[in-house]
C-alpha positions as a Markdown table, in Angstrom:
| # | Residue | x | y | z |
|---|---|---|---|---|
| 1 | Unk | 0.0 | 0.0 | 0.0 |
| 2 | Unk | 1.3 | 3.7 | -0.7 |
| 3 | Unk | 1.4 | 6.3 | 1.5 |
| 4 | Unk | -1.3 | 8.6 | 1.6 |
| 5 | Unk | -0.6 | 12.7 | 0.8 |
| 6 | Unk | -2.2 | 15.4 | 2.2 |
| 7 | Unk | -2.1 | 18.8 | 1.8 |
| 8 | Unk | -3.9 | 20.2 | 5.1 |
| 9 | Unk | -5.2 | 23.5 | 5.3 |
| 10 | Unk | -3.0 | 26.4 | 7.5 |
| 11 | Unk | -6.7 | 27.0 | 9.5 |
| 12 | Unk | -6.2 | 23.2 | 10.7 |
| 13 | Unk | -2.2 | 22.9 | 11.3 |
| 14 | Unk | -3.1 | 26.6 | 13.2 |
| 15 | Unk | -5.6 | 24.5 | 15.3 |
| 16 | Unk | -2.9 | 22.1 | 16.2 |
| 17 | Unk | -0.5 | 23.7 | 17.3 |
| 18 | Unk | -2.5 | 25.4 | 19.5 |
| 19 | Unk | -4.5 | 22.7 | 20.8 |
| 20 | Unk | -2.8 | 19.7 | 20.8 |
| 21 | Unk | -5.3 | 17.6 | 22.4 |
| 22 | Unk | -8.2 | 18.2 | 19.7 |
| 23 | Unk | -9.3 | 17.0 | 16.4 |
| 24 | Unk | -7.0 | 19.2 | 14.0 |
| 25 | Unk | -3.5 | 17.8 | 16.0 |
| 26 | Unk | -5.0 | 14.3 | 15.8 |
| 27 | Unk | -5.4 | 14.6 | 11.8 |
| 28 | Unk | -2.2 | 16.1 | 11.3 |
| 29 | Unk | -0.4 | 13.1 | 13.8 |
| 30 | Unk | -2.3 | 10.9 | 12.1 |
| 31 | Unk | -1.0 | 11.8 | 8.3 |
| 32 | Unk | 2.4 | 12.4 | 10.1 |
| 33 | Unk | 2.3 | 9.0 | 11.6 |
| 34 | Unk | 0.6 | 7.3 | 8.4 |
| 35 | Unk | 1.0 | 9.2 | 5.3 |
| 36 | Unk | 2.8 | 12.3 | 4.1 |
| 37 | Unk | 1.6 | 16.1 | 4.5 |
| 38 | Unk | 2.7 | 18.0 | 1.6 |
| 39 | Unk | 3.4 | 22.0 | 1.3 |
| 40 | Unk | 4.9 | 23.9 | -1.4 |
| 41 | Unk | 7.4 | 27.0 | -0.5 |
| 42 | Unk | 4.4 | 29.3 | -0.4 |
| 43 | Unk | 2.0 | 26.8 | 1.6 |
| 44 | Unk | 4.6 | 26.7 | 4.2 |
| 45 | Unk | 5.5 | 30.3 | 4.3 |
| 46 | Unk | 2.1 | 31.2 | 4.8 |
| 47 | Unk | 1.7 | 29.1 | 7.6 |
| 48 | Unk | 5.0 | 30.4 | 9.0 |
| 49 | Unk | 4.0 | 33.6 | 9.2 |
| 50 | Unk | 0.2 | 32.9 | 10.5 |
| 51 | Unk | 1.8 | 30.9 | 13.1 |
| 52 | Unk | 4.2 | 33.3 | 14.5 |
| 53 | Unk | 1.8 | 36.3 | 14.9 |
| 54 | Unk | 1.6 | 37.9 | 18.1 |
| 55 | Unk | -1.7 | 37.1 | 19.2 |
| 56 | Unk | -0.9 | 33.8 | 19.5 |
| 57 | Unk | 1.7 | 34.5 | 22.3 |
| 58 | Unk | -1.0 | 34.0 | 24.6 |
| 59 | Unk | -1.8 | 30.5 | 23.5 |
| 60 | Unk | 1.5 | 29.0 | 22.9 |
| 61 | Unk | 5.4 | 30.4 | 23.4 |
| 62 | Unk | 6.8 | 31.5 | 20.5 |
| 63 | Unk | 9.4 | 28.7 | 20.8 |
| 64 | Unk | 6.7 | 26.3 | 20.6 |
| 65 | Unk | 5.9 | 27.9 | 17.2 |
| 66 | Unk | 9.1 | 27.5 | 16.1 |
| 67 | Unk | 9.4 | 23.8 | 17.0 |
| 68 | Unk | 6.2 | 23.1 | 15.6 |
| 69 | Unk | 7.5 | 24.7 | 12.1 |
| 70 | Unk | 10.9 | 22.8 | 12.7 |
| 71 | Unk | 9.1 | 19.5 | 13.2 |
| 72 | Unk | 6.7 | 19.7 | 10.2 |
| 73 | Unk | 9.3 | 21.0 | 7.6 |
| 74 | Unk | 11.6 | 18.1 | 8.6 |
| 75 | Unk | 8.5 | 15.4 | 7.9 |
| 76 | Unk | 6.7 | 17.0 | 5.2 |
| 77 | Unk | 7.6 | 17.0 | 1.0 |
């Protein structure tokens, strides 16, 4: 069996990162764990910089952020 692809939308990977125990972080573990999430240079650098505005600061640390971006540009095509 092939691996599936996804592209998943910024909105959802957003939702992740910023609550890791609901239904946007368990889709994007799952593809991560059993397929492949897909992003082209401009997919990525818009979710970059949605990720990393301020008013998330309140949510999670900006180092979390960073990880998170770290961690899905080393598993992603």
């Amino acid at each position: 069996m092939t691996a599936k692809r996804a592209v998943i939308d910024t909105n959802v990977l957003i939702s992740g990162s910023l609550r890791p125990g609901g239904t946007a972080a368990a889709v994007t573990r799952w593809f991560i764990r059993y397929g492949r999430l897909i992003f082209s240079t401009e997919t990525f650098a818009e979710l970059e910089s949605r990720l990393m505005r301020s008013k998330f600061d309140r949510y999670v640390t900006r180092a979390v952020r960073q990880d998170v971006l770290r961690d899905l540009g080393a598993v992603a095509e």
